[in-house]
C-alpha atoms as a printed R data frame, in Angstrom:
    type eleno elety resid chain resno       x       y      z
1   ATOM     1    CA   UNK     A     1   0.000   0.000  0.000
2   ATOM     2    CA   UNK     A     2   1.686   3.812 -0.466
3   ATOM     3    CA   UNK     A     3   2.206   6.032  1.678
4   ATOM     4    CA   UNK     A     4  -0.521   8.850  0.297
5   ATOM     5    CA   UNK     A     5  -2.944   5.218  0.618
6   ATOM     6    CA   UNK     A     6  -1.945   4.355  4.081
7   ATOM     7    CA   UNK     A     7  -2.329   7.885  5.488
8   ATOM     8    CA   UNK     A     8  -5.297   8.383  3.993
9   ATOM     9    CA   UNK     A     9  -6.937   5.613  5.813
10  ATOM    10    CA   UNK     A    10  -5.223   6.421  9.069
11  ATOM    11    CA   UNK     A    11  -6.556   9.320  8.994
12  ATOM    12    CA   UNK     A    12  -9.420   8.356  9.390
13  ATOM    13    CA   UNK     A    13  -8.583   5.786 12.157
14  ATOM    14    CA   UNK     A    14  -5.885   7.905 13.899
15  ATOM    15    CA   UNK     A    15  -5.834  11.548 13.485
16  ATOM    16    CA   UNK     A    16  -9.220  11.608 13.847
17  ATOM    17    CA   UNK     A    17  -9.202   9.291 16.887
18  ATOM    18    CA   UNK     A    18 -12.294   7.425 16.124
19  ATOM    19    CA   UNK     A    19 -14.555   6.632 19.275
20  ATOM    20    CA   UNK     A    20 -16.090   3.225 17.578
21  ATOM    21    CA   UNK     A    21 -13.163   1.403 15.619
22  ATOM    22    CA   UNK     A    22 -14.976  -0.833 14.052
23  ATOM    23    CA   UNK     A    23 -18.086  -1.409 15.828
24  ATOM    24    CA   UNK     A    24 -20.400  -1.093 13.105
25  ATOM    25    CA   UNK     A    25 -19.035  -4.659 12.004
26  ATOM    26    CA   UNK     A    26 -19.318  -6.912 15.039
27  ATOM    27    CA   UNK     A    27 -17.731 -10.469 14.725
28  ATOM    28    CA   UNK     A    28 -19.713 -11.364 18.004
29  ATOM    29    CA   UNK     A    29 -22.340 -10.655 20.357
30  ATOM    30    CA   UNK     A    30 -22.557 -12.213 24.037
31  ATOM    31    CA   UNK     A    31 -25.288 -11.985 26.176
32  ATOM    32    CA   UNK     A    32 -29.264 -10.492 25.773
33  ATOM    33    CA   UNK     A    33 -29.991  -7.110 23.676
34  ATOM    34    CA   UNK     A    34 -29.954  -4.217 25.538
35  ATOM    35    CA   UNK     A    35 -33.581  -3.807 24.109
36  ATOM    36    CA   UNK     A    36 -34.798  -2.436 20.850
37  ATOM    37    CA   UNK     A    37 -34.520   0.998 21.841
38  ATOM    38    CA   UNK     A    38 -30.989   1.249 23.162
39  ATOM    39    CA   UNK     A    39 -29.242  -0.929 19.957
40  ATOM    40    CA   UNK     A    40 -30.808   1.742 17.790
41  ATOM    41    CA   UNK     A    41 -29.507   4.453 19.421
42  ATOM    42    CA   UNK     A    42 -26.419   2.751 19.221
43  ATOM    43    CA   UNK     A    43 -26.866   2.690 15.379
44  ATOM    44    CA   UNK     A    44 -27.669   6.380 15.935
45  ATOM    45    CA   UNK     A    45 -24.303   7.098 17.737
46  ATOM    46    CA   UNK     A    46 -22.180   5.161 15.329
47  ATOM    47    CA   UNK     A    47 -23.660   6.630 12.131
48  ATOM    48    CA   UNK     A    48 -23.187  10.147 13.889
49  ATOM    49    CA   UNK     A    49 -19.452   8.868 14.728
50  ATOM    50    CA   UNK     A    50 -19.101   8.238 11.289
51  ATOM    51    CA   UNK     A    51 -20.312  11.698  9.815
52  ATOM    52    CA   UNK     A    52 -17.968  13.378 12.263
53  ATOM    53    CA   UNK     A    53 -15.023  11.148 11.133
54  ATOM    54    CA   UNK     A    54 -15.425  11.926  7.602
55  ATOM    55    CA   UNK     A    55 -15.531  15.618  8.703
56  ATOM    56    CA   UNK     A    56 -12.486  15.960 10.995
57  ATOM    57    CA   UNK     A    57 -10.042  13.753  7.768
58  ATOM    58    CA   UNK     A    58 -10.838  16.545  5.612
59  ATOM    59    CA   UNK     A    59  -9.436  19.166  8.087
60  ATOM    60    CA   UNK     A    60  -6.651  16.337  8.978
61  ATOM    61    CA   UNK     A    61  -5.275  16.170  5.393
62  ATOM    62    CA   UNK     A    62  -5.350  19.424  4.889
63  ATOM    63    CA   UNK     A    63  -3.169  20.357  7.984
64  ATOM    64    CA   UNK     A    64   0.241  19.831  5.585
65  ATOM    65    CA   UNK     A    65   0.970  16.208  7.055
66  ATOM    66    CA   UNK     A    66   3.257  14.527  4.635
67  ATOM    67    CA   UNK     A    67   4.396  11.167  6.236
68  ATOM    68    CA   UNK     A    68   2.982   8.481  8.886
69  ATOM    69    CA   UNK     A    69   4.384  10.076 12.065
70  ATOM    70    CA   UNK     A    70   2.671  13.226 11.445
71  ATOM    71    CA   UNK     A    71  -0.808  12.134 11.111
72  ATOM    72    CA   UNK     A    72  -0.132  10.117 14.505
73  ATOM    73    CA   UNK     A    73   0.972  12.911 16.746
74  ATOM    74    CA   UNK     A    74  -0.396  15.782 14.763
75  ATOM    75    CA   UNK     A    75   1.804  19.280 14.167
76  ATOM    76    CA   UNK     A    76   4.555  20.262 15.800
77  ATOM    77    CA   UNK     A    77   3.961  23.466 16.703
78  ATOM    78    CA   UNK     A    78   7.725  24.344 17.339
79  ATOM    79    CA   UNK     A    79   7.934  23.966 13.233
80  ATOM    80    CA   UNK     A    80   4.674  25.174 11.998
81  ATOM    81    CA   UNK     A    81   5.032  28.894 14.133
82  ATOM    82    CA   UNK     A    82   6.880  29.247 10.626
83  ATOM    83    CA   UNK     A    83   4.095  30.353  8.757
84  ATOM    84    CA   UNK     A    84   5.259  30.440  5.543
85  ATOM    85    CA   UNK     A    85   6.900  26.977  5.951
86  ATOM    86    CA   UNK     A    86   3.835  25.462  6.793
87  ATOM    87    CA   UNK     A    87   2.261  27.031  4.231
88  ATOM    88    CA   UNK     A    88   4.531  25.384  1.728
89  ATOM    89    CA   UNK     A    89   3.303  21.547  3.157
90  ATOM    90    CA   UNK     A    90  -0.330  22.776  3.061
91  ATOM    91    CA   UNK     A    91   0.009  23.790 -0.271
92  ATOM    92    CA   UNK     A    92   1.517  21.044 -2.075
93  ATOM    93    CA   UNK     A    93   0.704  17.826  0.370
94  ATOM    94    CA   UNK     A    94  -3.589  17.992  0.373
95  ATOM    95    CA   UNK     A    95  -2.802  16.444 -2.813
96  ATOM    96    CA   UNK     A    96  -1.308  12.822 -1.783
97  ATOM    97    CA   UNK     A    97  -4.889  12.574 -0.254
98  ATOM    98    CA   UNK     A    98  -7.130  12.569 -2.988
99  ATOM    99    CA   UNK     A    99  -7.871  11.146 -6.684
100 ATOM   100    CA   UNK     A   100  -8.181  12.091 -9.181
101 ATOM   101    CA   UNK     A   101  -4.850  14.009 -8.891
102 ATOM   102    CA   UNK     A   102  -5.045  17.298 -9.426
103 ATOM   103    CA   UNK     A   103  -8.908  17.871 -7.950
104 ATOM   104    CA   UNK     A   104  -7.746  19.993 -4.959
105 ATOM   105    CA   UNK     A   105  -6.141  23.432 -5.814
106 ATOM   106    CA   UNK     A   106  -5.139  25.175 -2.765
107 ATOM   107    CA   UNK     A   107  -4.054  29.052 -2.992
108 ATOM   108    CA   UNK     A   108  -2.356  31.222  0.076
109 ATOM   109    CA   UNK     A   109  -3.080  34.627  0.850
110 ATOM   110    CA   UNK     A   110  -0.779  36.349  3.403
111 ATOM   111    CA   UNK     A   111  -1.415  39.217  6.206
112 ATOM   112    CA   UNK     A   112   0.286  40.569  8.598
113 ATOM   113    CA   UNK     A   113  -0.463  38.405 11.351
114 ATOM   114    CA   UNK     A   114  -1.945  34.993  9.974
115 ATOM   115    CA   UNK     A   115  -1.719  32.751  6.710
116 ATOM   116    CA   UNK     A   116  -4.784  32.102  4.756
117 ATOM   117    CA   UNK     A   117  -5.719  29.291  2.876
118 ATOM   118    CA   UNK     A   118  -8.053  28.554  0.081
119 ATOM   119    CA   UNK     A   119  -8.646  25.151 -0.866
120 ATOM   120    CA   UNK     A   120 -11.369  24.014 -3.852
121 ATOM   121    CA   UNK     A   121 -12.160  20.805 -3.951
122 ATOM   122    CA   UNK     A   122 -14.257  19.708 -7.297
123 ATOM   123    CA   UNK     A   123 -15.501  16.349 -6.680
124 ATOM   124    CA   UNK     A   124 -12.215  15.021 -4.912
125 ATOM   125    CA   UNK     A   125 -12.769  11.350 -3.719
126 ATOM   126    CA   UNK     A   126 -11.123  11.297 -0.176
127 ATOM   127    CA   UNK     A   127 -10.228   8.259  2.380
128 ATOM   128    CA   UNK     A   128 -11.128   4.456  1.462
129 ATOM   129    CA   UNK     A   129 -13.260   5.953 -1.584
130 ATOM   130    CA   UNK     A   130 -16.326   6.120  0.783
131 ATOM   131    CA   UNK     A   131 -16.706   9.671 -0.014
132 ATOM   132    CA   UNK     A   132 -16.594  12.721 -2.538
133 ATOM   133    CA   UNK     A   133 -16.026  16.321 -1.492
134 ATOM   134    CA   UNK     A   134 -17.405  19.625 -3.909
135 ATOM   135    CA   UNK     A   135 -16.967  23.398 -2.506
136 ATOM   136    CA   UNK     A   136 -14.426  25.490 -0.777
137 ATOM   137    CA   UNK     A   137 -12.391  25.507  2.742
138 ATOM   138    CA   UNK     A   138 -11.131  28.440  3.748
139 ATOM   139    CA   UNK     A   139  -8.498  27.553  6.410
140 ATOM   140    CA   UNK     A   140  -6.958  30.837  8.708
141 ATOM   141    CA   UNK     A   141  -3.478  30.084 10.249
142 ATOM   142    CA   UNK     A   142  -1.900  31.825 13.235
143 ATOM   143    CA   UNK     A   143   0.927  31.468 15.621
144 ATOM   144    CA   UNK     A   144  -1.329  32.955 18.782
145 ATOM   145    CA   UNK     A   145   1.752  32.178 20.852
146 ATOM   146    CA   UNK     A   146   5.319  30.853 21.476
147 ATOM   147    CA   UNK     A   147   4.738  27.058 20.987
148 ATOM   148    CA   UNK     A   148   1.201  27.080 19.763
149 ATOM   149    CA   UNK     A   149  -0.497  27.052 16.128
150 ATOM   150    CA   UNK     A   150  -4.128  27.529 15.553
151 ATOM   151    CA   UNK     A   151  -6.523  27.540 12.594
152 ATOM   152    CA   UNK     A   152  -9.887  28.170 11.752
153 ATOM   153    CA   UNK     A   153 -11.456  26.363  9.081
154 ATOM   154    CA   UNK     A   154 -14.733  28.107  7.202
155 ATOM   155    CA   UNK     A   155 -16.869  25.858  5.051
156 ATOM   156    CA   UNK     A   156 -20.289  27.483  3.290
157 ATOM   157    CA   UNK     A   157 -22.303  24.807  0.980
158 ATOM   158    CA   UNK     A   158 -19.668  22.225  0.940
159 ATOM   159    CA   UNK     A   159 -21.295  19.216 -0.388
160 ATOM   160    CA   UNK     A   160 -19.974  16.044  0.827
161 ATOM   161    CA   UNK     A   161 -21.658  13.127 -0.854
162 ATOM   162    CA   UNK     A   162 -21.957   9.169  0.105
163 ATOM   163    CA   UNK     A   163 -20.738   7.091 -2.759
164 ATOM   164    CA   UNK     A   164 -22.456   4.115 -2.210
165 ATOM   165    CA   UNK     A   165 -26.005   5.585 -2.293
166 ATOM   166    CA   UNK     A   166 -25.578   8.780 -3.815
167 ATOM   167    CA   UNK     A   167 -27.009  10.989 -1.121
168 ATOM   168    CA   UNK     A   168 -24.934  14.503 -0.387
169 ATOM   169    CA   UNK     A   169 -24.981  16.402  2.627
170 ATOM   170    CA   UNK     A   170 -24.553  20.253  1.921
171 ATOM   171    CA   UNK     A   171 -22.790  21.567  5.520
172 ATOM   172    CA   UNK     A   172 -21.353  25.401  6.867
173 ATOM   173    CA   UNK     A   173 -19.005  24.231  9.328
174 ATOM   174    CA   UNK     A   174 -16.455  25.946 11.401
175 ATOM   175    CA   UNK     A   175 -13.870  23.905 13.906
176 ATOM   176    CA   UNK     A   176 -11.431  26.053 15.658
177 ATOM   177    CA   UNK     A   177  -8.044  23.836 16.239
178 ATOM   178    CA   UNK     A   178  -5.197  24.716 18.345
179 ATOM   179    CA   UNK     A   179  -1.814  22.731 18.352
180 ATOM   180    CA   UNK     A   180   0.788  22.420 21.246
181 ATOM   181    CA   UNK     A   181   3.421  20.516 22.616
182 ATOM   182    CA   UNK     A   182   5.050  20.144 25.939
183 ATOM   183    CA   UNK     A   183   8.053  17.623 26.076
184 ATOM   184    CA   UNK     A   184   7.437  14.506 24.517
185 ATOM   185    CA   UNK     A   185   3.413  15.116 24.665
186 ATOM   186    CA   UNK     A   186   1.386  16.823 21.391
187 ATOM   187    CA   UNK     A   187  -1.976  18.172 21.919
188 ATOM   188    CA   UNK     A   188  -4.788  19.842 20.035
189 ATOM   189    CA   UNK     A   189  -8.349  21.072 20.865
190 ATOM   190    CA   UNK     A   190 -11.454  21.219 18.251
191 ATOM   191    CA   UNK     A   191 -14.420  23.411 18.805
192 ATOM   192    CA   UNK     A   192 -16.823  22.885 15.950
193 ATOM   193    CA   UNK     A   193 -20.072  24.134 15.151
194 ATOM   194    CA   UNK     A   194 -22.062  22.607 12.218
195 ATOM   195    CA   UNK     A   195 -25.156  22.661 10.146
196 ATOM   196    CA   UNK     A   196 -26.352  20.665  7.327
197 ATOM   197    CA   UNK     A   197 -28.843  19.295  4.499
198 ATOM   198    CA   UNK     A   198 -29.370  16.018  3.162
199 ATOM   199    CA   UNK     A   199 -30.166  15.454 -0.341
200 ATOM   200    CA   UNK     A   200 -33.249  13.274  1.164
201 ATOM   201    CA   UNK     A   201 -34.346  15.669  3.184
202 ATOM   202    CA   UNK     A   202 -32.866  15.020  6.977
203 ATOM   203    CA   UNK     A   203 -31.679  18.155  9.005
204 ATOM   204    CA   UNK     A   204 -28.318  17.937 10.462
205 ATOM   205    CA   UNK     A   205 -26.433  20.210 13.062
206 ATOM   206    CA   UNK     A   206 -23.446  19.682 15.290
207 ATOM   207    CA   UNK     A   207 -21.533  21.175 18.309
208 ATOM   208    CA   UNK     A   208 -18.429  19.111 19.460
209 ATOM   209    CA   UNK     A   209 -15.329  20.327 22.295
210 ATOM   210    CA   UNK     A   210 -12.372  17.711 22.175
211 ATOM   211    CA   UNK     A   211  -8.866  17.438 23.748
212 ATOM   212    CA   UNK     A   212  -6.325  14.765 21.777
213 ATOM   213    CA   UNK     A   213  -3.287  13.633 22.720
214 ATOM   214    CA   UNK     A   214  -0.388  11.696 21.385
215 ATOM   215    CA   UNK     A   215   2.680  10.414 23.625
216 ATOM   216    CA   UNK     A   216   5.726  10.089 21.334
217 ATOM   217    CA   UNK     A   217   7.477   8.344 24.646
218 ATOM   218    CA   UNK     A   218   4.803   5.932 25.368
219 ATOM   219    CA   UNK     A   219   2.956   5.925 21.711
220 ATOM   220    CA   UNK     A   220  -0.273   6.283 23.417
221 ATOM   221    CA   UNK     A   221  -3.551   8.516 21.911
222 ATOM   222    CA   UNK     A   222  -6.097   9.738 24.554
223 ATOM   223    CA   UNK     A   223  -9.103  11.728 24.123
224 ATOM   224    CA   UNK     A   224 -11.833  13.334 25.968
225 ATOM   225    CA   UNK     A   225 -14.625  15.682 25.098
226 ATOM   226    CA   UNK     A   226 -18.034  15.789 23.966
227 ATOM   227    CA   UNK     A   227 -20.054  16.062 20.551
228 ATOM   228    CA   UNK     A   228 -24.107  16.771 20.426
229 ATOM   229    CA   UNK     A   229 -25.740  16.429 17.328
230 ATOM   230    CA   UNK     A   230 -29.675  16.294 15.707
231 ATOM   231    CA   UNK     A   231 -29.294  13.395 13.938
232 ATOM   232    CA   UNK     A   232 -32.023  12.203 11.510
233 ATOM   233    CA   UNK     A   233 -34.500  13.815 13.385
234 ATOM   234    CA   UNK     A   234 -32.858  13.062 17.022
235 ATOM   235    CA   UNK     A   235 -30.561  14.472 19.213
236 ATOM   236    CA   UNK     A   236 -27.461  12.778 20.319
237 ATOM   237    CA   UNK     A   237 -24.855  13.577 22.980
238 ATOM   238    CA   UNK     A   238 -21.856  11.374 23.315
239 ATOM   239    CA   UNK     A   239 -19.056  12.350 25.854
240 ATOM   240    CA   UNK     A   240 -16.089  10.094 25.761
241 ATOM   241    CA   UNK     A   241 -13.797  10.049 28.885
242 ATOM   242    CA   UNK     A   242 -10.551   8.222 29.323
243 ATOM   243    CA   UNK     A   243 -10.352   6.899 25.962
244 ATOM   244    CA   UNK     A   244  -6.995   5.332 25.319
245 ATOM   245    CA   UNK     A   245  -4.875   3.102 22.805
246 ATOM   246    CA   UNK     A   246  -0.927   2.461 23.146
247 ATOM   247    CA   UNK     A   247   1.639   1.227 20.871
248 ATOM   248    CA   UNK     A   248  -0.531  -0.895 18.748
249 ATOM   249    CA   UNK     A   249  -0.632   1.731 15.326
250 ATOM   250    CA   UNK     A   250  -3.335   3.387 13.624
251 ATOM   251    CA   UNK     A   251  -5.546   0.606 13.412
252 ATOM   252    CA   UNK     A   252  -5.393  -0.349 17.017
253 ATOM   253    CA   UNK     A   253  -8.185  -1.004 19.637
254 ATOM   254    CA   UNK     A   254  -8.309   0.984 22.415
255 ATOM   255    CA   UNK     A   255  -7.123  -0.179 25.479
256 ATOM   256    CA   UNK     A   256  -9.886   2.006 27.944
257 ATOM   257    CA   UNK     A   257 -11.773   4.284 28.014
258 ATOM   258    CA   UNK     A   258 -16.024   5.058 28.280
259 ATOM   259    CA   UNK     A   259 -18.565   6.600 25.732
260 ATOM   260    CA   UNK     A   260 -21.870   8.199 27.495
261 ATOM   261    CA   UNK     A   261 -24.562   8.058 24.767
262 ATOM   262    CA   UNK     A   262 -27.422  10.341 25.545
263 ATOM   263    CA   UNK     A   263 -31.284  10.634 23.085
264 ATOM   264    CA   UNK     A   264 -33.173  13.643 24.400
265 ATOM   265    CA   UNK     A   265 -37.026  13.209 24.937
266 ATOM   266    CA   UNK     A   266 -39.030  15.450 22.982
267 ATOM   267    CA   UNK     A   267 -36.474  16.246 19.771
268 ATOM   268    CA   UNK     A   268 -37.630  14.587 16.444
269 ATOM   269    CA   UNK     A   269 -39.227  10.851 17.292
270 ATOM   270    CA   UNK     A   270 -37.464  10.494 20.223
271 ATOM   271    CA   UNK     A   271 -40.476   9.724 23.078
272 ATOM   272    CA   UNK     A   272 -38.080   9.547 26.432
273 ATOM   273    CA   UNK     A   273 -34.772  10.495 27.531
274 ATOM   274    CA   UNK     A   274 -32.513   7.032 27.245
275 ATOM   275    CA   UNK     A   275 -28.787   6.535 27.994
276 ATOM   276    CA   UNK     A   276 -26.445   4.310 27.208
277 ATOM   277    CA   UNK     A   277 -22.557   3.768 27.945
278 ATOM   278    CA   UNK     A   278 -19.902   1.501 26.310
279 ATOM   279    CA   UNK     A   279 -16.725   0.990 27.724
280 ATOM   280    CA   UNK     A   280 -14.193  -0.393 25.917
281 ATOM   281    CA   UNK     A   281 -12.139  -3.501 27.810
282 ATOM   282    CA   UNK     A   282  -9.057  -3.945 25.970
283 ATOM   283    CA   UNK     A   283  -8.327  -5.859 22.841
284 ATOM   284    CA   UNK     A   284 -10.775  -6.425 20.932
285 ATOM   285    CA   UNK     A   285 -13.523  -5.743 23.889
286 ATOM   286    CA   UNK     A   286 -16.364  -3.299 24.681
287 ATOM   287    CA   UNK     A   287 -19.445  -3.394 26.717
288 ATOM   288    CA   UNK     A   288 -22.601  -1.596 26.408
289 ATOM   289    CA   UNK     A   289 -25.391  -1.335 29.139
290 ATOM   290    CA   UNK     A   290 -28.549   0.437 29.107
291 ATOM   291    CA   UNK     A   291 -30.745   2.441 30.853
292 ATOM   292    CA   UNK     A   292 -32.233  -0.914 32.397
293 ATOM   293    CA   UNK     A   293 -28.929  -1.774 33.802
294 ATOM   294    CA   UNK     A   294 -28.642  -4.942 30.576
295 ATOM   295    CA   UNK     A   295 -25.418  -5.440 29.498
296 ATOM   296    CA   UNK     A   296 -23.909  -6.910 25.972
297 ATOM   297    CA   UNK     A   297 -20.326  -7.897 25.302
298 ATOM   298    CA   UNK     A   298 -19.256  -7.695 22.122
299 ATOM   299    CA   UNK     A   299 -16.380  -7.485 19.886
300 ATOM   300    CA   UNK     A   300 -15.079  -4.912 17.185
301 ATOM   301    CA   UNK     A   301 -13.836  -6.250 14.197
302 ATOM   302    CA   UNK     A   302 -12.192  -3.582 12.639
303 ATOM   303    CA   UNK     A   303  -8.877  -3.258 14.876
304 ATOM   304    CA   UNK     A   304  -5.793  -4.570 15.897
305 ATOM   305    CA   UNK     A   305  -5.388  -6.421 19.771
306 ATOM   306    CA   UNK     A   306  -2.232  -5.434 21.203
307 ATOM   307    CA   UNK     A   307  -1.452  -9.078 21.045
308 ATOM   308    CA   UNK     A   308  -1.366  -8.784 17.177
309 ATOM   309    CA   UNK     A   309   0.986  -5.554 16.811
């Protein structure tokens, strides 16, 4: 697999720090349902995971990463407080992302204080060919202080469409990002706020806060922070505390950590107020329970065990 291949699937897995590696495909199930109500809003939570993933990679491989270790640990601040250096990556590397070659132009305006950059995207394919992206990202760059880098990405009508079935969502979207490092320890924040169309008709918004973190020392990702979204006609909060996954790569299961799935009574269908949490076990593990206290152990396909690195 190349490089531009391999990173643009990790960043989906990695750099994006997915919350459900590969629990839409379960292998196994042990134990009862957690009832009809709480297995569809985990269907709810995952589909909403995997709207948000396919967000955040756009803004990853756009950030100027060029090789493996950078879409692990994220910028290095240290280097990218040189605006004009990083402006040279974010030109030229968006392009190792996406087919065919040559559907991303990205332009760079300069001011006094920031970097700005313009990147049109006409019907660029982007990671594992699940989806295509049409419209323009306006991405503003600052160094707001010694050892940080921030940017704020604008999106207006971006159309982001689902291969398989065809159906686009049109979104305005703005995440806030800030990068830092202290010793061997990189760290970023994204604030987004989000609002969207489907081509079939379903009314989308978002709001999400997160903290990442990558360990070059220990090779460990954590991340905490919550998202809350109206999703086809419902709203969804999902907080995720103490997630974690060491040394095991991009694919790799976490090792800990808890998601807190919340449906609000009263928004769209949605008839009572029902929570769920899953809490990932290690390996291969996670277990949900439900509002009724029922638990189900199952099993994620779609990562590696620490046992297999």
């Amino acid at each position: 697999m190349s490089l531009s291949r391999v990173a643009i699937v990790a960043s989906v897995f990695a750099a994006a720090l997915v919350v459900f590696p590969g629990c839409r495909k379960l292998d196994s199930s042990e134990g009862e349902s957690i009832g009809t109500s709480e297995d569809l809003l985990v269907a709810d939570s995952e589909g909403d995971d995997d709207q948000e993933q396919t967000e955040e990679t756009l803004e990853e491989v756009t950030t100027g990463a060029s090789t493996e270790a950078e879409v692990e640990q994220g910028l290095d601040p240290a280097v990218g407080s040189d605006l004009d250096a990083q402006m040279v990556k974010i030109k030229l590397n968006p392009g190792r992302f996406f087919t065919p070659a040559g559907c991303i132009t990205t332009t760079i305006t300069k001011t006094e204080t920031s970097r700005i950059a313009t990147h049109v995207l006409a019907g660029c394919v982007g990671p594992q060919g699940k989806r295509k992206y049409t419209g323009t990202v306006t991405a503003t760059w600052t160094a707001p202080a010694p050892g940080q880098l921030a940017v704020v990405r604008e999106a207006r009508g971006l159309q982001i469409e689902r291969i398989d079935d065809g159906v686009v969502l049109t979104v305005d979207r703005t995440a806030n990002v800030t990068f830092q490092k202290s010793g061997t320890v990189f760290s970023k924040t994204r604030n987004v706020t989000m609002t969207g169309t489907t081509s079939n008709g379903k009314n989308v918004t978002r709001t999400a806060n997160w903290n990442l973190a990558y360990d070059t020392s220990t090779r460990c990702l954590t991340r905490d922070g919550s998202s809350t979204s109206t999703h086809e006609g419902r709203e969804l909060t999902r907080t995720v505390a103490g997630y974690k996954r060491c040394g095991v790569g991009w694919f790799g299961c976490p090792q800990s950590g808890t998601l807190t799935v919340n449906r609000k009574k009263g928004v769209g269908d949605a008839e009572k107020d029902l929570t769920i949490s899953i809490e990932f076990t290690g390996d291969r593990g996670y277990t949900v329970t439900g509002g009724n206290g029922r638990q189900a152990k199952r099993v994620m396909s779609f990562c590696r065990a620490a046992a297999e690195k």
